[in-house]
N, C-alpha and C positions, 0 to 999 in steps of 0.2 A: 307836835304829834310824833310819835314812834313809828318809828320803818321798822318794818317786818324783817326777818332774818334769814338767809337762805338754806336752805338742807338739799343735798343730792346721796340719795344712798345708795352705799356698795361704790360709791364714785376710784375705788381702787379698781374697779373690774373694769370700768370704761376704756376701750379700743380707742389710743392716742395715733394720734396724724405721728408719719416720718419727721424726722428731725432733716430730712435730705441732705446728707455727707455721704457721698460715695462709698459704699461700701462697707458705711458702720451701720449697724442693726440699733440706733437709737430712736425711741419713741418720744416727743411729749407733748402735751397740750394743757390748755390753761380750763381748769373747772370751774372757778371763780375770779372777776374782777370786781374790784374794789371801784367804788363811784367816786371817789375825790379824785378828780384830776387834777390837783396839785401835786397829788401824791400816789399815786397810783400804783395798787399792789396787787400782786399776780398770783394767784396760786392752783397747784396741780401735779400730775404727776410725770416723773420720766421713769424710762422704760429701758433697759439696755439690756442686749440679748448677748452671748457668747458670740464673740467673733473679734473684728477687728474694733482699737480703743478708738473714744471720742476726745479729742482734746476741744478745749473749747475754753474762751477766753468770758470772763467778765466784764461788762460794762455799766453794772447796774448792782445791787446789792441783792444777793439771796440766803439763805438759809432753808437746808436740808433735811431729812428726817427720813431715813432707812427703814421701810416699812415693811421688804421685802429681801432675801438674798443675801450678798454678799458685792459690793464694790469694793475694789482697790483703785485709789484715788491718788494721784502723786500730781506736784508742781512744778516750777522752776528753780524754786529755793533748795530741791531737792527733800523735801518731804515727802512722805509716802504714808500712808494709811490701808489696813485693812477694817472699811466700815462695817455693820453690821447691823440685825433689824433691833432697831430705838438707838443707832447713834447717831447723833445730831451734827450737822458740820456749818459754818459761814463761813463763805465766799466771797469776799470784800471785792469793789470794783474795780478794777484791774490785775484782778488774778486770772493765770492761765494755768490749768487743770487739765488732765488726763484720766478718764473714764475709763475705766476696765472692769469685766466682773469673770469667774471661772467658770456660769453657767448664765443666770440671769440675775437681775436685782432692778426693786422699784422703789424711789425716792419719792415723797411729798416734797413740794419746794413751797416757798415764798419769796416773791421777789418784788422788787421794788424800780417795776419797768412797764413799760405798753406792752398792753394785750398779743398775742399772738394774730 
């Protein structure tokens, strides 16, 4: 038998829980999880406001999608990105990133981790 599909609309406008790092204005929460818990996938939005960056390390697989704004996104390797709304980015698992944007910007993610 066929399972139903989920819809949440406007799910861009939804009010995300603190990310709680002192001091950084990051937002995100999870709109959707996936039922396989073999494989369990996470998706939703982050929120990041002008202020100070988030650096934040991966331990799990995600990919990005700029829906709002403007991120500038740099690593360890010394890369740096100016993202912008419809570019896509992966975050492989053990990458550490730093979050900044010059006003605000929101990302759709998917990830491939426990629920929030």
């Amino acid at each position: 038998m066929s399972k139903p599909f989920q819809f949440k609309k406007q799910a861009v406008k939804d009010v995300q829980p603190s990310m709680n790092v002192a001091g950084v204005p990051a937002f995100l929460g999870d709109t959707f999880v996936s039922q396989d818990k073999d494989k369990t996938i996470c998706a939703g939005f982050f929120h990041l406001d002008k202020g100070n960056a988030l650096v934040y390390e991966y331990d799990y697989e995600e990919m990005k999608i700029v829906v709002e704004g403007t991120f500038v996104i740099s690593d360890e390797t010394g890369q740096k990105v100016t993202a912008t709304v419809g570019d896509v980015l992966y975050f492989p698992s053990g990458c550490k990133v730093t979050f900044n944007t010059p006003d605000r910007a929101v990302g759709f993610f998917c990830g491939q981790r426990a629920p929030l």
